[in-house]
C-alpha positions in Angstrom: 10.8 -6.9 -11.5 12.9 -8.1 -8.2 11.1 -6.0 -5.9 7.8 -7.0 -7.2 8.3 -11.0 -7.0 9.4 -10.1 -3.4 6.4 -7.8 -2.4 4.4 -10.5 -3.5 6.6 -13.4 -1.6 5.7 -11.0 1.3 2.4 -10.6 0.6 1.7 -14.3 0.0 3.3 -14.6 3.3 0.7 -12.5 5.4 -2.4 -14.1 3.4 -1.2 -18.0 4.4 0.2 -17.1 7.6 -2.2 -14.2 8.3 -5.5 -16.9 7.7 -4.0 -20.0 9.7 -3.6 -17.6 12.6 -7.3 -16.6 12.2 -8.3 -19.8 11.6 -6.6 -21.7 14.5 -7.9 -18.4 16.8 -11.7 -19.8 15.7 -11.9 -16.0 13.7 -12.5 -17.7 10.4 -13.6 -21.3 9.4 -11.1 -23.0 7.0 -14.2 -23.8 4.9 -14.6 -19.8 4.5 -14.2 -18.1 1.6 -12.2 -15.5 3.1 -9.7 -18.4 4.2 -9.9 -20.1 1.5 -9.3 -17.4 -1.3 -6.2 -16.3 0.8 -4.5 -19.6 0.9 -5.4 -19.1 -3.1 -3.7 -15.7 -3.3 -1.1 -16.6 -1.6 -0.5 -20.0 -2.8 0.0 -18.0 -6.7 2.0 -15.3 -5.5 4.2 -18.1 -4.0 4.2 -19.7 -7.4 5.7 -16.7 -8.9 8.1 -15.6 -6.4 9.3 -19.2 -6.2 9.5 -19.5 -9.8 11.5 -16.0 -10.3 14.2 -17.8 -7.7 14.3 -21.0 -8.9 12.8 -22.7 -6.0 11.0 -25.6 -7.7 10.2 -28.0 -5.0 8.3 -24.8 -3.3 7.0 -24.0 -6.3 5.6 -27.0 -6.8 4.5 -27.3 -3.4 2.6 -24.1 -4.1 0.9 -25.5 -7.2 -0.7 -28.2 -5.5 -1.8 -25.9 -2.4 -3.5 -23.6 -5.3 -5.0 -26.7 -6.8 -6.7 -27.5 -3.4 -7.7 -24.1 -2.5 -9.5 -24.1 -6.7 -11.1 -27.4 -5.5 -12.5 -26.1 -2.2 -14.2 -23.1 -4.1 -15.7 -25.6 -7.0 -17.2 -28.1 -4.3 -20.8 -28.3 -4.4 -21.8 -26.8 -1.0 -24.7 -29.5 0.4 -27.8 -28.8 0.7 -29.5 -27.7 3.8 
């Protein structure tokens, strides 16, 4: 069980990290859902590994960046 909260820590790692770097580079918009689903992704496999170590005030952090990245894919897209 270790190694797969930390795989996922990793893996939550490269999604945030990996889609703010595209992002700031102008690769991917942060209203994508490519960016948005891997701040998602990551944001829950944060919750997890943070949860497995007893990291609550990440964990919580997490929760709330999960919460905006669920809100961002609900939004009603305007109408062109």
């Amino acid at each position: 069980m270790e190694i797969f909260v930390e795989i996922i820590g990793w893996i939550a790692s490269v999604l945030i990290v990996g889609s703010y770097f595209l992002n700031m580079r102008g690769k991917i918009l942060a209203t994508s859902p490519l960016y948005i689903w891997s701040n998602l992704l990551g944001g829950l496999f944060f919750v997890v590994n943070t949860f497995y170590h007893h990291a609550f005030p990440s964990m919580a952090v997490n929760i709330i960046w999960v919460l905006i990245a669920i809100g961002s894919l609900l939004k009603k897209k305007p109408s062109a």
